[in-house]
C-alpha positions as CSV (number, residue, x, y, z in Angstrom):
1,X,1.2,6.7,-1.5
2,X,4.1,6.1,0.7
3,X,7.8,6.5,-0.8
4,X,11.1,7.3,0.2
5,X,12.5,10.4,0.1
6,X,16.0,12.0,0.2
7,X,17.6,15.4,-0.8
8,X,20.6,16.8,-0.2
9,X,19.6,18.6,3.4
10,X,18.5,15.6,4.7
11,X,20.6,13.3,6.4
12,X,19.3,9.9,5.4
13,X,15.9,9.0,3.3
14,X,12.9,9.7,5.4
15,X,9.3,8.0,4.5
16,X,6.8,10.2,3.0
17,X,3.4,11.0,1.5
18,X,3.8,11.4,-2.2
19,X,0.9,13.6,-3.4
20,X,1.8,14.0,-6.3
21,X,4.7,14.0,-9.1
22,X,4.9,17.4,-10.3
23,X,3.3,20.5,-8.8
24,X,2.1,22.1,-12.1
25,X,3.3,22.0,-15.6
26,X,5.5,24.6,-14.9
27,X,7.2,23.6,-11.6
28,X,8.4,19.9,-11.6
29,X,9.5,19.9,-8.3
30,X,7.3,16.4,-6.4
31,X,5.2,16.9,-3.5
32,X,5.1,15.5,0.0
33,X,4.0,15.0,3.0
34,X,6.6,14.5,5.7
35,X,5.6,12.4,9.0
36,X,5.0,16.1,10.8
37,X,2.4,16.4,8.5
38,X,3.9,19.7,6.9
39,X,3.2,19.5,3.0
40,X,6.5,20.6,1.0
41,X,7.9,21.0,-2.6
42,X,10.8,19.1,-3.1
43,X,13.6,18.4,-5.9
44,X,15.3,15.9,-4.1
45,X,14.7,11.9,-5.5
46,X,11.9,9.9,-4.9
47,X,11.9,6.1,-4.5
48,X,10.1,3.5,-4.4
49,X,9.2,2.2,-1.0
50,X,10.3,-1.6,-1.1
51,X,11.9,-4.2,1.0
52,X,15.3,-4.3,-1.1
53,X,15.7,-0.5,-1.7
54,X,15.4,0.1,2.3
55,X,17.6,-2.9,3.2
56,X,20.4,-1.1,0.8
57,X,20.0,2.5,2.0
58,X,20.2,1.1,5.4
59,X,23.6,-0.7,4.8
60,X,24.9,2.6,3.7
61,X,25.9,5.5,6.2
62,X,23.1,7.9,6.5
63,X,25.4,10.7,5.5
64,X,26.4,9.2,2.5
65,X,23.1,8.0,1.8
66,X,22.1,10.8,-1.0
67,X,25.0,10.6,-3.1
68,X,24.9,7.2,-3.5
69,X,20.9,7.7,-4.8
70,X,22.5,10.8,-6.7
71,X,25.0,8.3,-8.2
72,X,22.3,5.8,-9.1
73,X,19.7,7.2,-10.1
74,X,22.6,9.4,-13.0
75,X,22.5,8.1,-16.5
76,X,25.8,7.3,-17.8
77,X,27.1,9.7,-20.6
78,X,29.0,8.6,-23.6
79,X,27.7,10.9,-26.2
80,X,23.9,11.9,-27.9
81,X,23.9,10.5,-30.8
82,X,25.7,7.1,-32.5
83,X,25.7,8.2,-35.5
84,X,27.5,11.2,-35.1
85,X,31.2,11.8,-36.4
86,X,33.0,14.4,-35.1
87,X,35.7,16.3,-37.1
């Protein structure tokens, strides 16, 4: 399936080949196939390739591209649990 990709080292998303989501159970890096054809382990993010997603990456400078994904794709943090006092 075709997807977006973009990691740190690259300058803006690229469009890839995903193969699949994890390698094994032990390495959860995704795997792709680039446009070169070279098959490669990855830990950057993985995207949906849509109409929308591509329209905002490409409003964005490419070099600021990733941490704006790293940004989005972030949970925010306000604490684990509810529930939990602290003392």
């Amino acid at each position: 399936m075709k997807v977006l990709h973009i990691a740190q080292n690259t300058p803006r998303y690229e469009v890839v080949e995903l193969l699949a989501n994890r390698v094994n159970r032990n390495n959860s890096l995704s795997v792709i196939r680039g446009e070169d054809g070279q098959t490669s382990y990855t830990g950057g993010y993985i995207l949906e390739d849509t109409p929308v997603i591509r329209d905002i990456l490409d409003k964005i400078p490419p070099e600021e591209q990733y941490e704006f994904v790293q940004t989005w794709r972030t949970e925010p943090f306000a604490k684990f649990y509810y529930e939990e006092e602290t003392a």
